[in-house]
Backbone of each chain as ProteinMPNN parsed JSONL, in Angstrom:
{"seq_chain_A": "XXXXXXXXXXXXXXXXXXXXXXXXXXXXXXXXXXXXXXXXXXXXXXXXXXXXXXXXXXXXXXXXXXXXXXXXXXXXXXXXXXXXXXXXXXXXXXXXXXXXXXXXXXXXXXXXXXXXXXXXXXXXXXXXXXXXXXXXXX", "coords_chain_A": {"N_chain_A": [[0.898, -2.769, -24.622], [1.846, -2.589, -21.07], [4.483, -3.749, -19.253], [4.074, -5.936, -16.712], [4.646, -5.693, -12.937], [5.284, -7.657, -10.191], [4.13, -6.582, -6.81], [4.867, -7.021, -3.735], [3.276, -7.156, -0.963], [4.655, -6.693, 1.088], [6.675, -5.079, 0.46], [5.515, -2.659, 0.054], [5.155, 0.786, 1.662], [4.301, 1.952, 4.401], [4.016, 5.542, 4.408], [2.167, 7.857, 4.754], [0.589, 9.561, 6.796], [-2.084, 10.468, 6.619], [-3.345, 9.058, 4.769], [-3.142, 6.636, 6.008], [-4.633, 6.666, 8.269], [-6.855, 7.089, 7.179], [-7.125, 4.666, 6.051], [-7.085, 3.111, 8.371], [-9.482, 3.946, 9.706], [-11.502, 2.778, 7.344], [-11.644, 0.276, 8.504], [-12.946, 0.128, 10.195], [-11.776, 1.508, 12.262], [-12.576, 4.589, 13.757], [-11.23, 8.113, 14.348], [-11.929, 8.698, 17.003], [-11.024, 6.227, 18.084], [-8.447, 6.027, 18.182], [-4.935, 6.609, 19.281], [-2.995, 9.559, 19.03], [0.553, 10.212, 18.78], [2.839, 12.724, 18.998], [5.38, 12.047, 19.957], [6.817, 8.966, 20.718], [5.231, 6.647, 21.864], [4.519, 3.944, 24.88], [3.51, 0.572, 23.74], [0.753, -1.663, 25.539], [0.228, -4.255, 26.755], [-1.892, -7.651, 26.878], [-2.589, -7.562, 29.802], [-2.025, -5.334, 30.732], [0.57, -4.159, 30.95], [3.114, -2.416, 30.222], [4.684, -2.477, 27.219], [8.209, -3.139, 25.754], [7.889, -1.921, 23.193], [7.654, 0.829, 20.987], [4.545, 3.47, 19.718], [3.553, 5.574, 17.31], [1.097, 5.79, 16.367], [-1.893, 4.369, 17.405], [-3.761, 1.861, 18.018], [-5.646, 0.703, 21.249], [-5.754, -2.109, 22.915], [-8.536, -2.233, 24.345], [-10.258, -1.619, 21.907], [-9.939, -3.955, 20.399], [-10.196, -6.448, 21.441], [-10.589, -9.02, 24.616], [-8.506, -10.39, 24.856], [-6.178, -8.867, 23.842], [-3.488, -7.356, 22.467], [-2.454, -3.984, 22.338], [-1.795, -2.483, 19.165], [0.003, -1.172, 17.059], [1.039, 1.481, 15.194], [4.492, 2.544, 14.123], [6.289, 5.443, 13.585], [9.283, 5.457, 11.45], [12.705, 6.92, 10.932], [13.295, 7.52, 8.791], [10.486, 7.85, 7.942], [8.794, 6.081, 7.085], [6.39, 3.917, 8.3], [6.385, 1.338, 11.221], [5.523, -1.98, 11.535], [3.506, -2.655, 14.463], [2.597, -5.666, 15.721], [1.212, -8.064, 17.709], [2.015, -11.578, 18.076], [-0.221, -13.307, 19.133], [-2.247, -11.702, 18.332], [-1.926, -11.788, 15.726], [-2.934, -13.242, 14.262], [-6.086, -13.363, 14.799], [-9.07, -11.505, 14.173], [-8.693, -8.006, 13.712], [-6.132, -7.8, 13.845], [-5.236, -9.956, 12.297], [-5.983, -8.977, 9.819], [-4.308, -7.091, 9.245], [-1.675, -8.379, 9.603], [-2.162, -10.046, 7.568], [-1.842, -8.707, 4.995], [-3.832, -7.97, 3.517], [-4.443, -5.266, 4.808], [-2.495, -3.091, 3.943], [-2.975, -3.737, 1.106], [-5.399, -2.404, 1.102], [-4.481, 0.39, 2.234], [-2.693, 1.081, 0.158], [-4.144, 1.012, -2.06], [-5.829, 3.433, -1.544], [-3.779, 5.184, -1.692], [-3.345, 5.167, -4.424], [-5.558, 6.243, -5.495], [-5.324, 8.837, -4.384], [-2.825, 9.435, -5.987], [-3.865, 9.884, -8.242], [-5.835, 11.617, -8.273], [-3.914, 14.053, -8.174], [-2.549, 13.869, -10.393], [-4.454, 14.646, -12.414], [-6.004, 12.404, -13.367], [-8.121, 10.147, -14.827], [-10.098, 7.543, -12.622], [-10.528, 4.287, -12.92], [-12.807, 1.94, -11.705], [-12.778, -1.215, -10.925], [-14.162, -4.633, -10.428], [-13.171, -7.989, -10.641], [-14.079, -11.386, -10.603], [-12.203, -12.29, -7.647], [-10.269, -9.775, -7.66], [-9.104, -6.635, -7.63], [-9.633, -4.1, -10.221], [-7.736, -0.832, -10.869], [-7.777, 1.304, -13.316], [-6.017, 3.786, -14.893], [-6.296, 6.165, -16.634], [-3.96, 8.733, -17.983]], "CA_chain_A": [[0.702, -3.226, -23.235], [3.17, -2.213, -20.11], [4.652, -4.78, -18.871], [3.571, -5.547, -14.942], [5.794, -6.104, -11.728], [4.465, -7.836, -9.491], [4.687, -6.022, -5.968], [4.624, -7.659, -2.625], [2.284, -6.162, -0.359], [6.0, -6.27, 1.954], [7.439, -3.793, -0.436], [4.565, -0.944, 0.544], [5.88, 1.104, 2.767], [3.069, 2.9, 4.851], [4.504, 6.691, 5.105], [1.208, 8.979, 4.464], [-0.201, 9.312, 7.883], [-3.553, 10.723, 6.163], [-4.048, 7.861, 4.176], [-3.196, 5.704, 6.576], [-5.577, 6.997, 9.268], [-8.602, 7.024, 6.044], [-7.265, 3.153, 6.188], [-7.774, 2.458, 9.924], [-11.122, 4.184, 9.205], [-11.956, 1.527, 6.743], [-11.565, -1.051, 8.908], [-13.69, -0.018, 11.39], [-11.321, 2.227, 13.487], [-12.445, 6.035, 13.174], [-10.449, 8.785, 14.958], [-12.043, 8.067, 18.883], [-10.486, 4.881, 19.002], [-7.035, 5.774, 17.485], [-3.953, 7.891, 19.656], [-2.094, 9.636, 18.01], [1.527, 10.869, 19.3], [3.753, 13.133, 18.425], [6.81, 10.962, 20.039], [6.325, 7.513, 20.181], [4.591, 5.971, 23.335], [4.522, 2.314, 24.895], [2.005, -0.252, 23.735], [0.804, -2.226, 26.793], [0.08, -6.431, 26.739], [-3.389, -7.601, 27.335], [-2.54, -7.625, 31.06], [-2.019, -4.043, 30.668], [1.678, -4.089, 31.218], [4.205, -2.092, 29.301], [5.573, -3.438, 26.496], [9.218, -2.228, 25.058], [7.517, -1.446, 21.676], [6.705, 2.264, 21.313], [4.528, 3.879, 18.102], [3.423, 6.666, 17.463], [-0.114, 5.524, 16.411], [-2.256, 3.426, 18.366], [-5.35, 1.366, 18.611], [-5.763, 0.236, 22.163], [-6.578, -3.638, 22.794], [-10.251, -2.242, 24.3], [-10.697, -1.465, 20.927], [-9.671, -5.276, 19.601], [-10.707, -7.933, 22.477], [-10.101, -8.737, 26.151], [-6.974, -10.9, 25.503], [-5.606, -8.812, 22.794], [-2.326, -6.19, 22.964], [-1.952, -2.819, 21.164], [-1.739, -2.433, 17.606], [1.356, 0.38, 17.099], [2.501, 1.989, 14.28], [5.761, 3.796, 14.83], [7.038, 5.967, 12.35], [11.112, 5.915, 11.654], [13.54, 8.15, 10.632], [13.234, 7.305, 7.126], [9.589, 8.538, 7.4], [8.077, 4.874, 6.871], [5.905, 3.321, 9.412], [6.85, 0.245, 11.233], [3.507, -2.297, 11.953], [3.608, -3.99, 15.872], [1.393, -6.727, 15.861], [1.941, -9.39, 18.541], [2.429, -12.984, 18.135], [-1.311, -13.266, 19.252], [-3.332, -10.792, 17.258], [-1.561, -11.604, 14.064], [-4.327, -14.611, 14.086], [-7.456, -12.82, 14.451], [-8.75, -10.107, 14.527], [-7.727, -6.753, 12.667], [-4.346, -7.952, 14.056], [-4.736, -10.955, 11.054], [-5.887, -8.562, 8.708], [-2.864, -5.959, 9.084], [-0.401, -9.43, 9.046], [-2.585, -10.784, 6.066], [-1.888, -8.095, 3.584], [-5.187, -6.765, 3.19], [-4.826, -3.45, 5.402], [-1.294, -3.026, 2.59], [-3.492, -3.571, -0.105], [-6.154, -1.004, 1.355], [-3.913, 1.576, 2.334], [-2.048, 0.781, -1.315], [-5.546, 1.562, -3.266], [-6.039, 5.226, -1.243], [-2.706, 6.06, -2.509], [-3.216, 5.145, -6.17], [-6.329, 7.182, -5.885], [-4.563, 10.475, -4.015], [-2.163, 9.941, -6.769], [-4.648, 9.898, -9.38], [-6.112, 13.057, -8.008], [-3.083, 14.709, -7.642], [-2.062, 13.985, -11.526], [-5.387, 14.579, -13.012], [-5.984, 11.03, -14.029], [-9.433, 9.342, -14.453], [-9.825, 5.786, -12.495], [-11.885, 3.446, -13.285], [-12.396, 0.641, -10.919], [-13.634, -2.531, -11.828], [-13.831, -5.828, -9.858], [-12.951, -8.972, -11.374], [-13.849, -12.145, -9.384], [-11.626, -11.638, -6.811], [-9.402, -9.058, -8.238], [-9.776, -5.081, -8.175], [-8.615, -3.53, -11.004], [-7.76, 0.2, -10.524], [-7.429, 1.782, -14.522], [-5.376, 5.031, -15.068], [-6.373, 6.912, -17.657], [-3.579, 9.966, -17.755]], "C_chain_A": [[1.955, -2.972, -22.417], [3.008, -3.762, -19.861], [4.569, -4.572, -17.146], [4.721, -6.237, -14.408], [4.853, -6.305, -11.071], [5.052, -7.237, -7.6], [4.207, -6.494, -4.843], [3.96, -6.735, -1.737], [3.778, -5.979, 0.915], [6.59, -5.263, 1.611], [6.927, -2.675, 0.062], [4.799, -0.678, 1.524], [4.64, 2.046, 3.255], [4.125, 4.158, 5.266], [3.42, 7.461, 5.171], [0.857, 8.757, 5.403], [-2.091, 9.816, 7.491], [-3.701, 9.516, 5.685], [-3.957, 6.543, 5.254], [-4.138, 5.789, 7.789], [-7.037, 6.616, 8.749], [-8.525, 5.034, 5.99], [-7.91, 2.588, 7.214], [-9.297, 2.808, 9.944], [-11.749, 3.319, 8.288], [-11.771, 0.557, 7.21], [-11.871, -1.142, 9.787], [-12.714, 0.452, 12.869], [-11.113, 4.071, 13.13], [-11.63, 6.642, 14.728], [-10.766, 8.717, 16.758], [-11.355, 6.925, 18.929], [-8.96, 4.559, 18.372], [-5.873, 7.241, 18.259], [-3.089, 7.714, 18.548], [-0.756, 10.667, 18.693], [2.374, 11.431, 18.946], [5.293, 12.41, 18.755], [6.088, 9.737, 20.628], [5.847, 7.006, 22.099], [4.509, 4.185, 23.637], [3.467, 1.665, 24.889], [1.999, -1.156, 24.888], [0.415, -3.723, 26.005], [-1.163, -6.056, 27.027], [-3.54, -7.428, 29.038], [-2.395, -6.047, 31.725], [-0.355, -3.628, 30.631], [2.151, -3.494, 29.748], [4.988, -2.842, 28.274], [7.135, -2.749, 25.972], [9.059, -1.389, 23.692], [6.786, 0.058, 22.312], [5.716, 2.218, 19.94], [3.713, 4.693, 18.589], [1.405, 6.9, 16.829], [-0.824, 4.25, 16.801], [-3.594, 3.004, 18.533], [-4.808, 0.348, 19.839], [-6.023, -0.931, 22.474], [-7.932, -3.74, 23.468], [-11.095, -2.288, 23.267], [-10.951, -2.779, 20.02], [-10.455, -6.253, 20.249], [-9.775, -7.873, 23.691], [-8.799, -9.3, 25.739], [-6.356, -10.352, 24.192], [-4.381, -7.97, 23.416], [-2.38, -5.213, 22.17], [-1.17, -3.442, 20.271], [-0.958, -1.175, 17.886], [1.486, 0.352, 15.943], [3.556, 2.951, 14.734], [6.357, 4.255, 13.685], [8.927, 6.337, 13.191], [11.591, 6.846, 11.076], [13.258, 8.253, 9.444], [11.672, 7.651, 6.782], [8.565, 7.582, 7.371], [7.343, 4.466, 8.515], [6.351, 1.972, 9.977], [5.473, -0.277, 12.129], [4.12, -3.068, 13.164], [2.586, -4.453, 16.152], [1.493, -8.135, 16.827], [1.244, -10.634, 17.849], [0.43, -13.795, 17.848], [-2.089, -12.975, 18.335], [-2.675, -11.048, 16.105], [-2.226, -12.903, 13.722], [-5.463, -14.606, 14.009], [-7.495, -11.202, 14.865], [-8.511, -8.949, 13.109], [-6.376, -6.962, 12.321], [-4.046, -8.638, 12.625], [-4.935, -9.877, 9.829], [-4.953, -7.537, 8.247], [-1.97, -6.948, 8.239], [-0.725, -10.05, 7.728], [-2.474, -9.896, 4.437], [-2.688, -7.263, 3.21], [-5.414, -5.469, 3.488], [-3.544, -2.549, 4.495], [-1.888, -2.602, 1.755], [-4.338, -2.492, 0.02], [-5.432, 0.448, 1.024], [-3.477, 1.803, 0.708], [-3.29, 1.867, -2.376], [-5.586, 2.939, -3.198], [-4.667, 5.885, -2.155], [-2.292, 6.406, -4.0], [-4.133, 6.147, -6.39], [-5.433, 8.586, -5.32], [-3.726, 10.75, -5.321], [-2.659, 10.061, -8.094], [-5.19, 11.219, -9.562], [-5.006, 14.136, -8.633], [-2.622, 14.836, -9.982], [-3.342, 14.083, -12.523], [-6.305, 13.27, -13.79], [-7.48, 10.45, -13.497], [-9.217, 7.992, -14.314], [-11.046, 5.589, -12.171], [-11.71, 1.942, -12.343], [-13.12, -0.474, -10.96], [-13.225, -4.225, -10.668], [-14.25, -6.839, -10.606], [-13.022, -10.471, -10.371], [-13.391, -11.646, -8.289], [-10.913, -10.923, -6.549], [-9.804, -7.65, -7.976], [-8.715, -4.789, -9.1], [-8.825, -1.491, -11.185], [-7.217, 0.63, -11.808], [-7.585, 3.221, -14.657], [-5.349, 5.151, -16.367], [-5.506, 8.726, -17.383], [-3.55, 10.932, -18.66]], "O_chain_A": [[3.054, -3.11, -22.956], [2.123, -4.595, -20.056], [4.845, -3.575, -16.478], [5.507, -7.01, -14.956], [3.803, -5.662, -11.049], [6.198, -7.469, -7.214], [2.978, -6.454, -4.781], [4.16, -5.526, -1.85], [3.739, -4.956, 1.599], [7.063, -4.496, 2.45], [7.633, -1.759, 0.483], [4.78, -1.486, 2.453], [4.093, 2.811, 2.461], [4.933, 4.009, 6.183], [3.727, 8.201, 6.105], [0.569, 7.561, 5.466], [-3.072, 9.443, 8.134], [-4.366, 8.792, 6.425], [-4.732, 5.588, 5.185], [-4.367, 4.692, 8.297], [-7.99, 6.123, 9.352], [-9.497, 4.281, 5.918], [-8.896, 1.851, 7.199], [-10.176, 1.979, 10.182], [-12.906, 3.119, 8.659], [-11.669, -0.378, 6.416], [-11.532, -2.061, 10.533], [-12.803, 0.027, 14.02], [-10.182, 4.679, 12.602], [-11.457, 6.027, 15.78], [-9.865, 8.695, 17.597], [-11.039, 6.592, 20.072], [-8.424, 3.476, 18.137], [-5.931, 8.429, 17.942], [-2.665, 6.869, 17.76], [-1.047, 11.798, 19.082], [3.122, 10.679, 18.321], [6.174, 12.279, 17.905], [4.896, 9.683, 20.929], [6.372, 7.216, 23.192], [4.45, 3.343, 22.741], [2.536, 1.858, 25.671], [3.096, -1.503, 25.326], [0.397, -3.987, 24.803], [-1.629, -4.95, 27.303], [-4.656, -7.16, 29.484], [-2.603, -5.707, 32.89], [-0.175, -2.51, 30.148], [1.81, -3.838, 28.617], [5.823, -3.709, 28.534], [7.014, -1.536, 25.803], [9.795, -0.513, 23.237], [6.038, 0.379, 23.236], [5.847, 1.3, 19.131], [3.214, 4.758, 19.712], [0.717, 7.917, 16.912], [-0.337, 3.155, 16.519], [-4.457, 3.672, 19.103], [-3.936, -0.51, 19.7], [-7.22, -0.947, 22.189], [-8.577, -4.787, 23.418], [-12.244, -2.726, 23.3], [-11.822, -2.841, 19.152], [-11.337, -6.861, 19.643], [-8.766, -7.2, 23.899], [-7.834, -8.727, 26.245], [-5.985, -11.198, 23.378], [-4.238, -7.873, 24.635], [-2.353, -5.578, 20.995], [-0.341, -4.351, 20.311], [-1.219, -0.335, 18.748], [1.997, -0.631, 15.407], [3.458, 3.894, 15.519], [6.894, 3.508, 12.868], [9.473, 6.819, 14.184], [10.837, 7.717, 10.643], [12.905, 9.37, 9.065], [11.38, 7.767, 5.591], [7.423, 7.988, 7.59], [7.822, 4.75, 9.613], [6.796, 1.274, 9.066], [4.726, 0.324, 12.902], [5.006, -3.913, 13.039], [1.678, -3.877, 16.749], [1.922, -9.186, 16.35], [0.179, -10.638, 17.232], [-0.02, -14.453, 16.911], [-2.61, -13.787, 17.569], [-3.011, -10.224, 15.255], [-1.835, -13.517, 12.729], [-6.105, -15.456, 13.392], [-6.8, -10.319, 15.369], [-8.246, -9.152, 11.924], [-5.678, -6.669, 11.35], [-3.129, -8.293, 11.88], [-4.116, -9.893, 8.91], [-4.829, -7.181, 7.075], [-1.579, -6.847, 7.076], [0.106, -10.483, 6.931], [-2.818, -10.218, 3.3], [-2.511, -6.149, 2.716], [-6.153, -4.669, 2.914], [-3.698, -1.331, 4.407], [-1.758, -1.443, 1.361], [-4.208, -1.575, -0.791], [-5.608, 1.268, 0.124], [-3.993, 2.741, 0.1], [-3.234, 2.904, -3.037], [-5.465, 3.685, -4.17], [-4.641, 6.781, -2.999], [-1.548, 7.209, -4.562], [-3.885, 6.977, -7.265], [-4.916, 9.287, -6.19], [-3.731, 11.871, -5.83], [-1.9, 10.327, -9.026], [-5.121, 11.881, -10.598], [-5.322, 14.946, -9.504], [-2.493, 15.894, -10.598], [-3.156, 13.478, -13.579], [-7.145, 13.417, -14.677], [-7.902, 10.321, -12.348], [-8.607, 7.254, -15.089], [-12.016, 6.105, -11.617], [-10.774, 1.143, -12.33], [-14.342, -0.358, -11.054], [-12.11, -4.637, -10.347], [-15.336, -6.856, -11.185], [-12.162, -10.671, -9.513], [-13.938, -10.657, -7.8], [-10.528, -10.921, -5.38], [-11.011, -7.456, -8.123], [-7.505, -5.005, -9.033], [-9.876, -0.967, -11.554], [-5.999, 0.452, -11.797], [-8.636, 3.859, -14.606], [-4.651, 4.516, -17.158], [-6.071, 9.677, -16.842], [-3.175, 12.061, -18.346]]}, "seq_chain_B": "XXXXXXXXXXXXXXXXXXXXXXXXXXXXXXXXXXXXXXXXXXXXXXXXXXXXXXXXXXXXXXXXX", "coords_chain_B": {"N_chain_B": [[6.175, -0.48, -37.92], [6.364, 3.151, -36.9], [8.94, 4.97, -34.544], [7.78, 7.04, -33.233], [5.638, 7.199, -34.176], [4.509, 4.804, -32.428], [5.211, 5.682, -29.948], [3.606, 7.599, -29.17], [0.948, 5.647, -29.659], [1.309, 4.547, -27.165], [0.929, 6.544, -25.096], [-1.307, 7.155, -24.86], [-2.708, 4.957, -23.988], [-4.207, 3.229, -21.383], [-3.78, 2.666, -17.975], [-3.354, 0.087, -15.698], [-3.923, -1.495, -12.748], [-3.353, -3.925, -10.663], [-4.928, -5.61, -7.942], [-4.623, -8.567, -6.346], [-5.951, -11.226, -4.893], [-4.632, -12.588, -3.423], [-3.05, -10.561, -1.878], [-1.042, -9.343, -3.35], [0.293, -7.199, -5.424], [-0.385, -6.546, -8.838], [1.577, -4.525, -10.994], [2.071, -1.692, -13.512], [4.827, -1.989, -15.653], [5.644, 0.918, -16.226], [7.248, 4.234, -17.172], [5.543, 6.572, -16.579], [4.752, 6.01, -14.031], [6.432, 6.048, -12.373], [6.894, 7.811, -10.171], [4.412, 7.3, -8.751], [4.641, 4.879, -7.887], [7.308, 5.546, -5.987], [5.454, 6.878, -4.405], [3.901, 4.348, -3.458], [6.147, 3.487, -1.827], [7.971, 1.439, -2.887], [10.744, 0.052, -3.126], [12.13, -1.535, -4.806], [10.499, -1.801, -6.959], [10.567, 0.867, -7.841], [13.241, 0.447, -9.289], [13.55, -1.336, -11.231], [11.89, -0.197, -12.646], [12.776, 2.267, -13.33], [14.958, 0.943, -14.598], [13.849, -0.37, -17.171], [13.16, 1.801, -18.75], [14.517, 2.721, -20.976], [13.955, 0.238, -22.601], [11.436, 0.051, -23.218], [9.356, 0.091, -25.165], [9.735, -2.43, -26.145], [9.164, -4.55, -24.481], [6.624, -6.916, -22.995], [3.711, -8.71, -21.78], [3.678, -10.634, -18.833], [5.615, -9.706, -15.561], [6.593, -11.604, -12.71], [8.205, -11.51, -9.392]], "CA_chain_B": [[5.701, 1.161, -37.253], [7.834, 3.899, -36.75], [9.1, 4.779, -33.372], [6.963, 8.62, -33.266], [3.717, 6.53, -33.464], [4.449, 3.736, -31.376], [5.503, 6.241, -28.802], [1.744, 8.2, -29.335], [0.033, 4.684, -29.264], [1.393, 4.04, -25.501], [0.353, 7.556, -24.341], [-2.999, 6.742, -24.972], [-2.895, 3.332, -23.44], [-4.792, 3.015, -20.024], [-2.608, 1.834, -17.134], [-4.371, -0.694, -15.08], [-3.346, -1.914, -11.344], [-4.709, -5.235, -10.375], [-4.88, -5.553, -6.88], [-4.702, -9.524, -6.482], [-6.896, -11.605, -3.619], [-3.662, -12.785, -2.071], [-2.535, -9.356, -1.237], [-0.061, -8.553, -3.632], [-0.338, -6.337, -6.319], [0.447, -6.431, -10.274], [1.907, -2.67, -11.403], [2.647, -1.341, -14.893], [6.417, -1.162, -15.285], [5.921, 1.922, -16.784], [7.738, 5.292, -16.436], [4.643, 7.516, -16.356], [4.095, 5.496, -12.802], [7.385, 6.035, -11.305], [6.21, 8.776, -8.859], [3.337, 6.33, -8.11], [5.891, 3.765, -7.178], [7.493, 5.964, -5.205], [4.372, 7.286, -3.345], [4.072, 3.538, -2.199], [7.502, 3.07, -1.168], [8.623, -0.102, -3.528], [12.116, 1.182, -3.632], [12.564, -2.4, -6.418], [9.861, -1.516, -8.607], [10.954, 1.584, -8.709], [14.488, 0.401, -9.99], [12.982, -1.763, -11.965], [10.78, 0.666, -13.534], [14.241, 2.758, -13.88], [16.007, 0.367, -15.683], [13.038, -0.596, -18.572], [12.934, 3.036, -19.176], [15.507, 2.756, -22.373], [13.473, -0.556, -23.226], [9.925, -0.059, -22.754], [8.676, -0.72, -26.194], [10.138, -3.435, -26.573], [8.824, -5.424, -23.594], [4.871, -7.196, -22.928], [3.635, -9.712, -21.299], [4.158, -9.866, -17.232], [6.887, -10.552, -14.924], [6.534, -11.489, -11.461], [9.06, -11.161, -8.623]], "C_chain_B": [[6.506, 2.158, -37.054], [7.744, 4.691, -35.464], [8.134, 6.139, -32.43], [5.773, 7.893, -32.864], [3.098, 5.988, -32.693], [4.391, 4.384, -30.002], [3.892, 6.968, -28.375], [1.152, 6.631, -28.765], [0.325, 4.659, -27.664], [1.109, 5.359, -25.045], [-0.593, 7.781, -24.318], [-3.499, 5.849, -24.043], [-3.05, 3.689, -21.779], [-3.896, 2.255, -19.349], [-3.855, 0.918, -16.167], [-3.343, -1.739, -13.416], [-3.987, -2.651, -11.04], [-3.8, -5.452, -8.923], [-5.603, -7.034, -6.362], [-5.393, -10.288, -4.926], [-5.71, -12.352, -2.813], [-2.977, -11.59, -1.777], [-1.661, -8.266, -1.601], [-0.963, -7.854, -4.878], [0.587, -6.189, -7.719], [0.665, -4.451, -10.847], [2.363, -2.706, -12.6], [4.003, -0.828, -14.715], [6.271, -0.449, -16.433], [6.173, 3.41, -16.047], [7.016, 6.486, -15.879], [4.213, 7.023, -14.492], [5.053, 5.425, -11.728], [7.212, 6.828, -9.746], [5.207, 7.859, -7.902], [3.972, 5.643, -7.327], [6.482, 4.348, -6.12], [6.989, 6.266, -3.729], [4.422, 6.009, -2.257], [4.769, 2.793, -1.709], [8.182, 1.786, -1.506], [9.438, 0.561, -3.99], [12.302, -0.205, -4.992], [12.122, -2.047, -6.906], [10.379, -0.297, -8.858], [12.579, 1.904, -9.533], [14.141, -0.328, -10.661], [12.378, -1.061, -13.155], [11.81, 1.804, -14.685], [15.129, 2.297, -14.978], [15.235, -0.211, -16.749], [12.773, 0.522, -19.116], [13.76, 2.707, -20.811], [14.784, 1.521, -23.534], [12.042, -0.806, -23.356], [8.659, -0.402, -23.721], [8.472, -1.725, -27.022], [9.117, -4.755, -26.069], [7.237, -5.437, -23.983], [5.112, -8.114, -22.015], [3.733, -9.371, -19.772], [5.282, -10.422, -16.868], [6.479, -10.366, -13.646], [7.832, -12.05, -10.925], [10.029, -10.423, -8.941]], "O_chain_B": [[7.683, 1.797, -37.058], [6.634, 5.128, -35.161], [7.906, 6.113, -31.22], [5.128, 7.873, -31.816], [1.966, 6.136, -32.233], [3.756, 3.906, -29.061], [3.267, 6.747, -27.338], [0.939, 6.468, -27.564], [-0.672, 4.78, -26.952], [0.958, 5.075, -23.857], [-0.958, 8.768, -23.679], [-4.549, 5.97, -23.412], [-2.209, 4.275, -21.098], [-3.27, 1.332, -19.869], [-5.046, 1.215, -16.08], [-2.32, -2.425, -13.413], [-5.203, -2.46, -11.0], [-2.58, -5.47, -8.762], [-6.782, -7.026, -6.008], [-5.192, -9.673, -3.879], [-5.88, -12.672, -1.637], [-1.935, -11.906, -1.203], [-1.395, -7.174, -1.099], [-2.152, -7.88, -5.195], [1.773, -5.866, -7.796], [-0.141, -3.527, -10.949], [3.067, -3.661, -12.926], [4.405, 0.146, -14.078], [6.621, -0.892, -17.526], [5.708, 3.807, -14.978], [7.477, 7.256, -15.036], [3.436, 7.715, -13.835], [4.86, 4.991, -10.592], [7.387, 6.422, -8.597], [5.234, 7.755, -6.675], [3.895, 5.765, -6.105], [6.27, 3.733, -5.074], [7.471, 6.128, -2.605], [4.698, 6.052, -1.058], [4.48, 1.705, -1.211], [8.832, 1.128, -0.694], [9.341, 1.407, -4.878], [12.605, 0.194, -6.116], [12.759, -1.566, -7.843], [10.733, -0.11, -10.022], [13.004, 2.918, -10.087], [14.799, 0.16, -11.58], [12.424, -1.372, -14.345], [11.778, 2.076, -15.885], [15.758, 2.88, -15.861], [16.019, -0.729, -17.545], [12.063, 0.426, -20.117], [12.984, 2.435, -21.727], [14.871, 1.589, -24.76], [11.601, -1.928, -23.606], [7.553, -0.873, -23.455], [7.726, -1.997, -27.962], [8.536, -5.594, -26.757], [6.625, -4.672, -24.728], [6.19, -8.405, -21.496], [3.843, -8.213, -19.368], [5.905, -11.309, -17.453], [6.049, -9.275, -13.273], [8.528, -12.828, -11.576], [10.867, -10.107, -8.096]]}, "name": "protein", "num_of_chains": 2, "seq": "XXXXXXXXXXXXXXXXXXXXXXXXXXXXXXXXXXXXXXXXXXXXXXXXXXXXXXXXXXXXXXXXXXXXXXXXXXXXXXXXXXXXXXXXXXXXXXXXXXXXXXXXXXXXXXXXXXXXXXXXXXXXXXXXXXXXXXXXXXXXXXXXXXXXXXXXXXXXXXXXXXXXXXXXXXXXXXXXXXXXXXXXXXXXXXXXXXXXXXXXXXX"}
């Protein structure tokens, strides 16, 4: 038996912009309702106003609810994404399920599978109560 | 056992990723998964994963944080 680490869904660093796009697509945001910028642009407030936050991918708050604000990712230098979720939307919403871990754990899964692909490896996926278990056979 | 076989038995052995209902996620600290680790940017586990390399047949059981 390996021995497990347990890994904070804080630790996952979103860099794959494919997988992370096949994420927002699982969560009920396909490519019409997602900009995408090559340099980073400003998310607006629900009032519409400019906010100082840029990113470089973007669901709109038409897309969320009337009193919501853009959802940003902004990719940094280092390649990683950084998540802007206001104050607000990190309570309901998609906004809670970004801040709750779950859109982590999503994105997380695509990447075990790409890298499963990628190394020839059969996975087997199995849900356990409330558990998924994702088994690499290499 | 002797250390040839033991080493065979774990290259057999299915890796398994449990992907827990509060959000986090249990990973095999094993070295065949370092790349993996990499992919999703846990720069600890993958020093972690680094430094059980020399001890890896030793260890079981889990460890969290």
């Amino acid at each position: 038996m390996s021995e497990y680490l347990c890994m904070e869904s804080s630790q996952v660093a979103i860099k794959d912009q494919e997988i992370l796009l096949e994420t927002l697509k699982e969560f009920g945001f396909d490519k019409n309702k997602i900009e995408i910028h090559e340099n980073a642009v400003e998310l607006h407030g629900y009032r519409g106003d400019e906010r100082i936050q840029k990113a470089h991918i973007i669901i709109r708050k038409r897309y969320l609810s009337s009193a919501s604000n853009d959802i940003g990712f902004e990719k940094k230098e280092d390649g990683t994404y950084k998540v802007w979720v206001s104050d607000f939307d990190r309570n309901r919403g998609f906004g809670q399920q970004v801040w709750s871990k779950q859109f982590f754990q999503g994105y997380a899964k695509k990447v075990v599978e790409k890298w499963g692909q990628k190394h020839k490896a059969t996975i087997k996926c199995q849900k356990e109560k409330k558990k998924l278990k994702l088994t690499l056979r290499l | 056992m002797p250390e040839r076989e033991k080493e065979a038995e774990v290259d057999l052995e299915a890796l398994t990723i449990e992907f827990l209902p509060d959000g986090n996620i249990l990973f095999p600290k094993d070295p065949r998964l370092l790349t993996l680790a990499e992919a999703l940017g846990a720069e600890s586990v993958c020093s972690k994963i680094r430094e059980g390399e020399k001890t890896k047949f030793l260890m079981g059981g889990r460890l969290c944080g």
